[in-house]
C-alpha positions in Angstrom: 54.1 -203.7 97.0 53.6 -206.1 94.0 56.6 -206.4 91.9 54.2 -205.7 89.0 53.2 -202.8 90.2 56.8 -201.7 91.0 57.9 -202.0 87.9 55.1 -200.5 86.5 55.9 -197.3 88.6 59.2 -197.6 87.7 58.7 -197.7 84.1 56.0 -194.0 84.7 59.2 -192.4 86.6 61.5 -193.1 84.0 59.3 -191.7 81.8 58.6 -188.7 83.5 62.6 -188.2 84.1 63.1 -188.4 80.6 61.3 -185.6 80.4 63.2 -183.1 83.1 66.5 -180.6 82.2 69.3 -181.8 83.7 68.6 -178.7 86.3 65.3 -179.6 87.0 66.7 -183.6 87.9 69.3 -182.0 90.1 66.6 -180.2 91.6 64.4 -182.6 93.2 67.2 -184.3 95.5 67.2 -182.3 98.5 64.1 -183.3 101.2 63.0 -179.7 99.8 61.9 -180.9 96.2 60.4 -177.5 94.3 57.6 -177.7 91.9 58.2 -178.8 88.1 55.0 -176.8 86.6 55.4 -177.9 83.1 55.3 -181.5 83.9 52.6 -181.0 86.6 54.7 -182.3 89.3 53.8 -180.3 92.4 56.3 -179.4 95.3 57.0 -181.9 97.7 58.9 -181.8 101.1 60.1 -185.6 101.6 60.7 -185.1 105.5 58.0 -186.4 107.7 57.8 -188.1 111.1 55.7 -190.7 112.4 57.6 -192.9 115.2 54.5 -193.2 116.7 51.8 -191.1 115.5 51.8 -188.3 113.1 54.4 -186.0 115.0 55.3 -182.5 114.1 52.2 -181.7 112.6 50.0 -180.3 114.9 47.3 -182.2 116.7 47.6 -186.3 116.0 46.9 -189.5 117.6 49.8 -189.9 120.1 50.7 -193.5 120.8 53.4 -194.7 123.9 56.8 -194.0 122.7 58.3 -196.6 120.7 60.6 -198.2 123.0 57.2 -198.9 125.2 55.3 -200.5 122.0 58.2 -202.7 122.0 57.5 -203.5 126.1 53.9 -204.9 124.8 55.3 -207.6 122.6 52.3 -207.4 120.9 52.0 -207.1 117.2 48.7 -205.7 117.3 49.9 -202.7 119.3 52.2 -202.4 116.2 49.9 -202.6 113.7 47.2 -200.0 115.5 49.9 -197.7 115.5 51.2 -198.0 111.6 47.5 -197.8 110.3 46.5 -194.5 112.5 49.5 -193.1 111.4 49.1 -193.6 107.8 45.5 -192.9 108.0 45.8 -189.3 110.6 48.8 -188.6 108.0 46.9 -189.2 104.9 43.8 -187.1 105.9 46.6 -184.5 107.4 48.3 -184.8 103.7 45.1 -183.9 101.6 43.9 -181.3 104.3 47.5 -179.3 103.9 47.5 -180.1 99.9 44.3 -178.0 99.7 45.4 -175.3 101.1 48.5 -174.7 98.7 50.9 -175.9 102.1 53.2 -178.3 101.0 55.9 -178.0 103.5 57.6 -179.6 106.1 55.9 -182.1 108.2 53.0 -182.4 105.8 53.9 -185.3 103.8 53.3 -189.5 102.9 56.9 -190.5 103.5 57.6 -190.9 107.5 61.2 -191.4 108.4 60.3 -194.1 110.6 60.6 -196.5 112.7 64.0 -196.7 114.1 65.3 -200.1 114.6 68.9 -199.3 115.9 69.6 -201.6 118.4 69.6 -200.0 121.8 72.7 -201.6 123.0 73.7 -199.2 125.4 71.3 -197.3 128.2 73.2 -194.0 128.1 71.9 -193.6 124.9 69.2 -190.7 124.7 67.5 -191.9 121.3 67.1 -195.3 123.0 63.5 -194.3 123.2 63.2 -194.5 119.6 63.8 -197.8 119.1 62.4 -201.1 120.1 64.9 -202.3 122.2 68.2 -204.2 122.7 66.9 -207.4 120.8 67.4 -207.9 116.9 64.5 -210.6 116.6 62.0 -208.5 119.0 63.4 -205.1 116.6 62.6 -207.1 113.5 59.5 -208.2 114.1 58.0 -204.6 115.7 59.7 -203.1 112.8 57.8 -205.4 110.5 54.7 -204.8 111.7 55.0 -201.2 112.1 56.1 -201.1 108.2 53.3 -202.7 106.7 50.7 -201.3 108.8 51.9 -198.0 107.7 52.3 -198.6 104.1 49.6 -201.4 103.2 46.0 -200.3 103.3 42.6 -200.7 101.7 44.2 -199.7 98.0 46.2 -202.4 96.5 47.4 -200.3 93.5 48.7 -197.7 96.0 50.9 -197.2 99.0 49.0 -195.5 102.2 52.0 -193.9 102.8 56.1 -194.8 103.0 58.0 -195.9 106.0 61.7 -195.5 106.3 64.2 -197.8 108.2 66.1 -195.8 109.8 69.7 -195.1 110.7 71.7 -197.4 108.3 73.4 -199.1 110.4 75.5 -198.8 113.0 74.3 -196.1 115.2 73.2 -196.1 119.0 75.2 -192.7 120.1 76.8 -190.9 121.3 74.8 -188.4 120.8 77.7 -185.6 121.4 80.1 -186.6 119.0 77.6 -188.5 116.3 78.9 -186.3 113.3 82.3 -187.0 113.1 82.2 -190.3 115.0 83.7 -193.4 113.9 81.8 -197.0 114.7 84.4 -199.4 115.0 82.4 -203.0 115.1 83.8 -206.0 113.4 82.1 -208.4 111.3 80.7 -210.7 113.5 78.8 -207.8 115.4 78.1 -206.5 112.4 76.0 -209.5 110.8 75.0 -210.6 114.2 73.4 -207.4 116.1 73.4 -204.5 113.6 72.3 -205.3 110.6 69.7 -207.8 110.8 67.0 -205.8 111.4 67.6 -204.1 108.3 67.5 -207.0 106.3 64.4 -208.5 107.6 62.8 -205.4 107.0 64.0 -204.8 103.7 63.1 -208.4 102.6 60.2 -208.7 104.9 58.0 -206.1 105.1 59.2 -204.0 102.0 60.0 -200.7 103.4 60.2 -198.4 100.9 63.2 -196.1 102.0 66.5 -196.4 104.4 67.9 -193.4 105.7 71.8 -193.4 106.7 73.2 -192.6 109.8 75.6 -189.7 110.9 78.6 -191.7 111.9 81.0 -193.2 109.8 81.2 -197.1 110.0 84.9 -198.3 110.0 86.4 -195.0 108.7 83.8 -194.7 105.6 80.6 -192.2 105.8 77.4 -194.2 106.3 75.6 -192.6 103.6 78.4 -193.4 101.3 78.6 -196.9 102.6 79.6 -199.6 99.9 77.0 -201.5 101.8 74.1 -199.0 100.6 74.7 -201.0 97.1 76.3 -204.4 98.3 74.3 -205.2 101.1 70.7 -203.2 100.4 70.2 -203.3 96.6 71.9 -206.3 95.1 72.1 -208.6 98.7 68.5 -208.3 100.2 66.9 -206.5 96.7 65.9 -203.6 98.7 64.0 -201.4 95.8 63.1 -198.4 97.7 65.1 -195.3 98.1 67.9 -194.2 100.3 68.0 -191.0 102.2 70.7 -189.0 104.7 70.2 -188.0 107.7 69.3 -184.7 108.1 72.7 -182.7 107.4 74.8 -185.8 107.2 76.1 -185.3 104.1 77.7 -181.8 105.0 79.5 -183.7 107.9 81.7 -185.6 105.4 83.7 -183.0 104.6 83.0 -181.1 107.9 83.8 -183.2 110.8 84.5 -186.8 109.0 87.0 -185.1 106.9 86.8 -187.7 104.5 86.1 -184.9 101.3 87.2 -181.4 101.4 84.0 -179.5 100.5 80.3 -179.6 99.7 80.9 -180.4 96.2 83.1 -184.0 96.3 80.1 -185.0 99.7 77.5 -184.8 97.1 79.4 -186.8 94.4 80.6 -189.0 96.8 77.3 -190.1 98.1 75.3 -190.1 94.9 77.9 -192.6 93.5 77.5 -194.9 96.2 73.7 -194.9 95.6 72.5 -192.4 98.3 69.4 -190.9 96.2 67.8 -188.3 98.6 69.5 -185.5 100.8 68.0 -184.2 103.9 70.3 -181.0 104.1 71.9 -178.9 101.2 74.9 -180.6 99.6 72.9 -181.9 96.9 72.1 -178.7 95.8 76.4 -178.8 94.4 75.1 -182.4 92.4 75.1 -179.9 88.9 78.0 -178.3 89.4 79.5 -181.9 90.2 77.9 -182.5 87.0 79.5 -180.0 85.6 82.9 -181.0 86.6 82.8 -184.7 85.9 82.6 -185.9 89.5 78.6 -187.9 88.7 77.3 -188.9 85.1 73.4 -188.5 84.1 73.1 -191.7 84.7 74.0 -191.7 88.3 71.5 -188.8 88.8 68.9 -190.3 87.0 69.1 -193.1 88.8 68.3 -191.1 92.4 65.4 -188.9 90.6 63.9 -191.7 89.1 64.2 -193.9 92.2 62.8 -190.9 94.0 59.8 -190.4 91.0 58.7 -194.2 91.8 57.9 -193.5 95.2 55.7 -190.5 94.8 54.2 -192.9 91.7 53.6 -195.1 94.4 52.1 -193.1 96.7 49.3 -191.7 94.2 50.3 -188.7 94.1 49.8 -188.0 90.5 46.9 -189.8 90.1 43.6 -187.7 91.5 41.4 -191.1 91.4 43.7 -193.0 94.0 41.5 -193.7 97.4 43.9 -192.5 100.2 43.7 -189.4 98.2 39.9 -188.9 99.1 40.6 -189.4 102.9 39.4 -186.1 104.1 37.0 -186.5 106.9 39.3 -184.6 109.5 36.8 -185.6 112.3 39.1 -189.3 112.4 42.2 -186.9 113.6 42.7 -188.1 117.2 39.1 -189.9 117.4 37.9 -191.8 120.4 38.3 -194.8 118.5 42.0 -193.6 117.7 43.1 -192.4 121.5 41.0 -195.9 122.7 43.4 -198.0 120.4 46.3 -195.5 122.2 44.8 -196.4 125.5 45.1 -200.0 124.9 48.7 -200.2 123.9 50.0 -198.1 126.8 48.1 -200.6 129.0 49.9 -203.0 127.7 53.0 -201.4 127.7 54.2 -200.5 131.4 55.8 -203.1 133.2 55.5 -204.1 136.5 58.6 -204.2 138.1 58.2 -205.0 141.6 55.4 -205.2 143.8 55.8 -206.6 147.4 51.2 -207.0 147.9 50.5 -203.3 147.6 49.2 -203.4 144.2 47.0 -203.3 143.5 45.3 -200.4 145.5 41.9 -201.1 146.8 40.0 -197.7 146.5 37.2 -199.2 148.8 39.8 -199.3 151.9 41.3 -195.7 151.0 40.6 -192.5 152.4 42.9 -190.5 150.9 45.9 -191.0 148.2 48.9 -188.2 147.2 49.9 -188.0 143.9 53.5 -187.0 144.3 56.4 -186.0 141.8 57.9 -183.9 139.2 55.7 -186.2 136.3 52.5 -186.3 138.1 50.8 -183.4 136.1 53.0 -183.7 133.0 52.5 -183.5 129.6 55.8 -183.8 128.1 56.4 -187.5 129.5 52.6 -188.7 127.5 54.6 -187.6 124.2 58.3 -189.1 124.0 60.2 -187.4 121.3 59.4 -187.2 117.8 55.9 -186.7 118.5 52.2 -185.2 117.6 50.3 -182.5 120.6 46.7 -183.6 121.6 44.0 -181.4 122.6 43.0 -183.9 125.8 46.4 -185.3 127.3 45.7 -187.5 130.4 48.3 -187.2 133.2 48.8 -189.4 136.2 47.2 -186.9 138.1 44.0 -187.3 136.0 43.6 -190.6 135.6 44.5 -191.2 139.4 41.3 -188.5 140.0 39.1 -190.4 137.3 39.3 -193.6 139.1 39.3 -192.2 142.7 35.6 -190.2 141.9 34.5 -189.0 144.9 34.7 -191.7 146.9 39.2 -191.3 147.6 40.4 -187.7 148.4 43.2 -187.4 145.7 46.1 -184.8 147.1 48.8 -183.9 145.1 52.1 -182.2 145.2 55.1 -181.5 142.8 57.5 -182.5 145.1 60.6 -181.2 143.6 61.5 -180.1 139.8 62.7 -183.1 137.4 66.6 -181.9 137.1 66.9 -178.3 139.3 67.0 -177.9 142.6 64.3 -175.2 143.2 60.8 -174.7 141.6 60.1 -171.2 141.9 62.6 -168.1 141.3 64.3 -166.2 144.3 63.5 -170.0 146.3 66.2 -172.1 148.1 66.4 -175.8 147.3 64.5 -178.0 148.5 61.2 -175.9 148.4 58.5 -177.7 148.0 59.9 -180.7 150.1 57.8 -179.5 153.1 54.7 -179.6 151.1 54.7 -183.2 149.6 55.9 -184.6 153.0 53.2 -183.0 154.7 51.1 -184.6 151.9 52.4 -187.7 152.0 52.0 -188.0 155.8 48.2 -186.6 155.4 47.6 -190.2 152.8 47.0 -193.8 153.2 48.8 -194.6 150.0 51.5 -193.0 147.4 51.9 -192.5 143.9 55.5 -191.5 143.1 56.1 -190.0 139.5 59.5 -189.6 138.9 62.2 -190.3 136.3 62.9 -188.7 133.0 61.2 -186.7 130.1 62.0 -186.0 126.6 63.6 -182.4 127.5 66.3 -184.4 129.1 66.8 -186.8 127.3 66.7 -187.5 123.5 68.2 -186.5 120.6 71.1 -184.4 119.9 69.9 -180.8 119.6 66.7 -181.5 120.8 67.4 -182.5 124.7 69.7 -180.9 127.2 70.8 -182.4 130.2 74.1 -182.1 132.6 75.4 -185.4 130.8 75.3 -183.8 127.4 73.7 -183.6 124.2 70.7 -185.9 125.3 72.5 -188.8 126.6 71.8 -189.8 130.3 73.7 -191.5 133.0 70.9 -193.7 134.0 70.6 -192.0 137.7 67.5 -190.1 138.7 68.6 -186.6 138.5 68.4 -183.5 140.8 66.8 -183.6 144.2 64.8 -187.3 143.1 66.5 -189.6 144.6 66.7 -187.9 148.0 62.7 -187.1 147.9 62.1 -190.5 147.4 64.3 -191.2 150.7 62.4 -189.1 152.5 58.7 -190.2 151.7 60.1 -193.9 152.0 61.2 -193.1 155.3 57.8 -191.8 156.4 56.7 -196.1 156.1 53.8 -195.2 154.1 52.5 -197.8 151.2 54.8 -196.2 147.7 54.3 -197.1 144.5 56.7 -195.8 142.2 56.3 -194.3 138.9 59.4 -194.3 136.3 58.7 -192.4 132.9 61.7 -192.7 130.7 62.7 -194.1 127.1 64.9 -196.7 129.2 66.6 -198.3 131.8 67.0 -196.2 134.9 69.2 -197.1 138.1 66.7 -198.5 140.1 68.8 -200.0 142.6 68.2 -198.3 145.8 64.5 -197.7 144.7 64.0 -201.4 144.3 65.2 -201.2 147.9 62.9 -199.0 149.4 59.8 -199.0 147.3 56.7 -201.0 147.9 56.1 -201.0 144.1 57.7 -200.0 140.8 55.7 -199.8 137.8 57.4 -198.5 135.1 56.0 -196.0 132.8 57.9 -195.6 129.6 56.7 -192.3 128.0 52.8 -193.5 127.5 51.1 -191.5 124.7 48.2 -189.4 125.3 45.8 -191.4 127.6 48.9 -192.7 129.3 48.0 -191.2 132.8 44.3 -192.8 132.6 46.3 -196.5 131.6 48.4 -195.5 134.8 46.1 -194.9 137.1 43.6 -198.1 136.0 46.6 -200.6 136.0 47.5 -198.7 139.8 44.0 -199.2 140.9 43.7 -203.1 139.2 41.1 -202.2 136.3 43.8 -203.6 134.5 46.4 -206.3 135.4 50.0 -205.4 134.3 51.3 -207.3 131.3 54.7 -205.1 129.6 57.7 -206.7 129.6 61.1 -205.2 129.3 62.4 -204.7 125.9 65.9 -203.4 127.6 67.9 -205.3 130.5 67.8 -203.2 133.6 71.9 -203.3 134.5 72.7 -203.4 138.4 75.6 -201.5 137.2 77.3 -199.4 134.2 80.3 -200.1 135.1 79.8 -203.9 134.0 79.4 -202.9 130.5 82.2 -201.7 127.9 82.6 -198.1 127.4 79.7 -196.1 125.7 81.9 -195.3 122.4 82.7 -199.3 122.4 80.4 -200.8 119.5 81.8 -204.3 120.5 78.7 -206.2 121.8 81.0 -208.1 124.5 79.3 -208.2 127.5 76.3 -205.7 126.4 72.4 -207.3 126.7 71.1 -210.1 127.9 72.7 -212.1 124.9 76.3 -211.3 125.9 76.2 -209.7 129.4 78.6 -211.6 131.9 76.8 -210.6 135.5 73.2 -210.8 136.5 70.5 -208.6 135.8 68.7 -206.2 138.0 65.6 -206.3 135.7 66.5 -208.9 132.7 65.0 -208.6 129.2 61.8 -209.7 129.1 60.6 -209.7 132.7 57.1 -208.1 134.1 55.0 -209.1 136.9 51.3 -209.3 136.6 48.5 -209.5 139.8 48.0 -212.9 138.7 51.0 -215.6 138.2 51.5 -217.8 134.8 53.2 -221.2 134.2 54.8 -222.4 131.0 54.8 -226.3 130.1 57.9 -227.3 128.1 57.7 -226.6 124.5 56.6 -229.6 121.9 58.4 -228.9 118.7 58.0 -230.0 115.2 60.8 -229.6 112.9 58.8 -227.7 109.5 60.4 -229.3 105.4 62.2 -226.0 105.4 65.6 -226.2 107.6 65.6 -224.1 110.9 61.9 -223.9 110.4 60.1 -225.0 113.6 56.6 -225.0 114.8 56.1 -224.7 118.8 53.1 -225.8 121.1 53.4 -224.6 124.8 50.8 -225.0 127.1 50.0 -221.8 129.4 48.4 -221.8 132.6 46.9 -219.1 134.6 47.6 -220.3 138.2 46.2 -217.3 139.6 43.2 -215.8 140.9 42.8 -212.7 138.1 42.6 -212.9 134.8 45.4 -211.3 132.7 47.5 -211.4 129.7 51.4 -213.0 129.5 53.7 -213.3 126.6 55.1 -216.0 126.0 58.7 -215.9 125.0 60.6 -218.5 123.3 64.3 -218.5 123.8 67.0 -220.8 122.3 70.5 -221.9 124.1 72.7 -223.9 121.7 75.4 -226.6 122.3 79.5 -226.1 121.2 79.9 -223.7 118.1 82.4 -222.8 116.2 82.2 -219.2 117.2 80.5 -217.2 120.1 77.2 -218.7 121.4 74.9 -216.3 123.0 73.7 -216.8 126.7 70.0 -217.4 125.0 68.1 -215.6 122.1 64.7 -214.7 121.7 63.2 -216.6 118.8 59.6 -216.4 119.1 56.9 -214.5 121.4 52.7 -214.6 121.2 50.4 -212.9 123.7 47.7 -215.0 125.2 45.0 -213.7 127.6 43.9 -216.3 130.5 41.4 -216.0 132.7 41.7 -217.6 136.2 42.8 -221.1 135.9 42.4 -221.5 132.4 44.6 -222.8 130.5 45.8 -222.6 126.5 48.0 -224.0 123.5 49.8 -221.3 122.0 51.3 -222.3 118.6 54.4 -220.1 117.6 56.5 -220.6 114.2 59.9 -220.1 114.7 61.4 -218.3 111.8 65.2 -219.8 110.6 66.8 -216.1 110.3 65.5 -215.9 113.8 68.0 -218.7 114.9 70.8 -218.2 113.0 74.3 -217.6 114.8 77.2 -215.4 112.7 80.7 -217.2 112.5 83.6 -214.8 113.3 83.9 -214.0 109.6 80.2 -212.6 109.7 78.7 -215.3 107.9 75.4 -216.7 109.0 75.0 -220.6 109.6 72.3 -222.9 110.9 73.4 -224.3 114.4 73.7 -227.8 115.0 72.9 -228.1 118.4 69.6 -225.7 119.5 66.9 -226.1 122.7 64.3 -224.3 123.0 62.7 -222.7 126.3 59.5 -221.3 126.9 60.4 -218.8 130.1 59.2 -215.8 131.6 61.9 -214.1 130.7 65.6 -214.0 129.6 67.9 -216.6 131.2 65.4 -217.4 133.5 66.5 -221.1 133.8 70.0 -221.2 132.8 73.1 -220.1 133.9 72.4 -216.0 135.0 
């Protein structure tokens, strides 16, 4: 937003907080804010959630999952997400507002996106984010942002995004509210943070939420970083949240205060303005006892005042404020722009000449697996319902028509080891091999969903509180032996919100096209990128490990040897990497150094030296020469998409940002390199040294 028009806000909040008891300031900073009648400020709950689509709210747009949206590396994809949100949650807003409900779920500030860094695949919120990469998490957290909070209304936000958890957090999920983050500052300024700054300085997000864990012995949301780093380093003007219940952790598992009462003054004073939970409910009687001044508390409610300002709230002639046409809530148009980025989004692993399948030489195809007909994997975590999902099983059927018999059979549960009560294990192997053998073809749906794996509280699995192992659980893995065994052509089908073991599969599948968790039209994306009506183009936001034992221990926030900047051994699947049915070459970038140091401007000529059209993304990755500190293996510094038809070639321009090429000293300053290449290549370390 305008600094003009922030401070103009600013000025109407302090106003309006002039005008409050000190009871009714202490009031409105829990997420639960009542209504102030005699200052006609209406009730207001401040949590909503919108990783990717309105979520938790009824029926909504449901895009892929944000970890896929990050497999597109495509902005757009970004962008069509942030605006449907905003404009579904908008019309959802005014709907709810009319009818007196003004609860949970219902309003303009979405605690999204997450741009942890997902440094480690055992992590269950991994999904969440947009991968291991803090130039590819900058940029689709930019995006994102501004999509969501800039529309047709310059005097007015559409609605507020939230980076979210500040700052270094990426599980485990089992111990997250009394866990310590030990990182030191190199890893600090390198990997966790700069996400946070670009989109603080960037794209203007208009809240930070903290994280559960403490960071070096000190709570995150009463961080000295909140003011040092946020407010008076990167000028971040918006407002600062808790996680939900993170305050009461301070004095119940951190131990760091010994009750509700010294939490609440503890994280007001280091500028912590909103609290999802109940310790700020104690902020008066810390009042009361000397523990926070006015001033500190006027500084939260008025910060807190600006937003809703902001957001039009108190102003009945703002535009987003006439959205109302309820008919836009999960539109064609909407589920079409879905469609699209989950197309773009799966990544084709491996594929030995069986993709794609040829429905004209097909008699009959099985559909096989424990994610064949479900719903759950369309939605990820954090997410909206639909009245029209579209499984694999669908979309495999909508293609087929009448001219492909389409069999299908569950195959085995995602995690147990029987499907129906008083049966043995094993009892419904019999039917899909009988299926299998009765096909020319197979479509394996395995992996994950979000029941499994997510969120603490949320997902429950045998590794505990959401986090995974990285194995396909329960009877998978020996289904998948047995239909591979049967030599017929097997494509299979991973849903998950990250990198599975996919060792033995690469093995002994034909084909591995990997899912993600796809949104609502994800099985009809499936199914057309399966059958070629669309060429796979995802790449992998994630490196696909041969091996957890190569990497440091999960509770290890030391980025030694973790992603494809610091990993020590080869990849299975590295960052970045995604077949397509047609093949791509990169020429060598020409660069021209911009006035502004570390500013560059790239050409690179793309060729489609295939027969099929498609779409690549071209990623630009810099090595450097000696440094005084630790030098990555490569870093992504740029990426485009370009769409090629056979033989054609293109110039893609790309500007290469200086933050985006920065290294960090061991002292966690950030410098300029000296020595820096740059390499168009189809993926991480694809030319050099792994």
């Amino acid at each position: 937003m305008k600094q003009e028009l922030h401070e103009l806000y600013l000025q109407k909040a302090k106003e309006l907080v002039s005008k409050m008891t000190i009871e009714e300031k202490t009031s409105q900073l829990c997420s639960e804010a009542p209504a102030i009648e005699r200052l006609g400020i209406p009730a207001y709950h401040w949590w909503n959630e919108g990783l990717h689509g309105v979520a938790r709210a009824g029926i909504a747009t449901i895009f892929p999952q944000s970890i896929a949206l990050a497999a597109t590396f495509s902005r757009e994809a970004l962008r069509d997400c942030g605006r449907i949100t905003a404009l579904e949650g908008r019309i959802k807003y005014n709907a709810a507002a009319a009818k007196g409900d003004r609860s949970i779920y219902k309003g303009l500030t979405f605690w999204s996106p997450n741009i942890n860094i997902y440094r480690d695949p055992r992590w269950g919120r991994g999904q969440e984010t947009y991968g291991e990469d803090p130039v590819l998490t900058s940029v689709c957290g930019e995006e994102y942002i501004k999509s969501l909070q800039e529309g047709d209304d310059d005097r007015y936000l559409h609605a507020a995004a939230c980076a979210k958890h500040f700052a270094v957090h990426s599980g485990p999920e089992g111990g997250r509210h009394g866990f310590d983050s030990v990182v030191n500052d190199f890893d600090l300024n390198d990997t966790y943070l700069p996400a946070f700054k670009w989109c603080v300085e960037e794209a203007d997000v208009q809240s930070v939420m903290g994280a559960y864990n403490m960071i070096n012995g000190i709570p995150s949301c009463a961080h000295p970083m909140i003011e040092e780093k946020l407010r008076k380093e990167w000028g971040f003007t918006g407002y600062f949240v808790s996680d939900c219940g993170a305050l009461a952790d301070m004095h119940m598992f951190c131990l760091v205060t010994h009750t509700a009462i010294e939490s609440a003054a503890l994280a007001l004073k280091a500028g912590c303005d909103l609290n999802c939970g109940q310790v700020y409910l104690h902020v008066l009687q810390a009042y009361n006892e000397g523990r926070v001044t006015e001033e500190d508390i006027d500084r939260a409610v008025t910060c807190l005042m600006a937003i809703r300002y902001k957001l039009g709230m108190f102003d009945p002639e703002c535009s987003y404020n006439k959205e109302t046409d309820y008919s836009l809530v999960e539109c064609d148009a909407h589920r079409k722009l879905s469609y699209e980025a989950a197309v773009r989004s799966a990544v084709l692993l491996k594929n030995d000449g069986v993709l794609p399948l040829d429905k004209n030489t097909l008699k009959t195809v099985a559909v096989i697996g424990p994610n064949a007909i479900s719903t759950k994997v369309l939605e990820g975590n954090y997410n909206g319902r639909s009245g029209d999902y579209r499984t694999v099983l669908d979309g495999v059927k909508r293609v087929c028509g009448d001219d492909v018999r389409v069999l299908y059979a569950a195959g085995c549960p995602l995690c147990a080891l029987t499907d129906e009560s008083c049966a043995g294990p094993r009892d419904n192997f019999a039917e899909a091999l009988t299926v299998a053998e009765a096909a020319d073809a197979v479509i394996l749906c395995m992996g994950l969903d979000p029941s499994i794996e997510g969120e603490e509280g949320d997902a429950n699995n045998e590794y505990g509180a959401g986090d995974k192992s990285g194995a396909f659980p329960g009877l998978q893995p020996e289904l998948m032996e047995k239909i591979a065994a049967l030599g017929k052509p097997t494509v299979l089908v991973p849903f998950a919100g990250g990198a599975l073991d996919l060792n033995r599969a690469s093995e002994i599948m034909n084909a591995i096209l990997f899912a993600w968790y796809p949104g609502v039209m994800g099985g009809d994306a499936i199914a057309d990128l399966l059958f070629g009506v669309r060429n796979p183009s995802g790449k992998t936001p994630v490196t696909f490990y041969r091996s957890l034992d190569e990497l440091p221990a999960f509770t290890d926030y030391s980025m030694e040897g973790r992603t494809y900047r610091y990993m020590k051994n080869d990849a299975l699947y590295p960052f970045g990497f995604g077949l397509s049915y047609t093949t791509f070459s990169f020429g060598a970038p020409r660069v021209t150094a911009n006035d502004e140091p570390g500013r560059y401007t790239l050409e690179v000529d793309v060729t489609n030296t295939g027969d099929k059209a498609g779409e690549t993304v071209v990623e630009i990755y810099a090595t450097y020469g000696k440094e005084r500190y630790i030098t990555p293996n490569c870093k992504l510094c740029a990426f485009d998409r370009v769409a090629l038809e056979a033989g054609e070639t293109k110039t893609v321009t790309l500007e290469v940002e200086p933050t985006f090429i920065l290294l960090t000293d061991k002292d966690g300053s950030r410098y300029l390199p000296e020595h820096i290449t740059f390499h168009a290549l189809p993926y991480a370390n694809a030319s050099f040294g792994m």
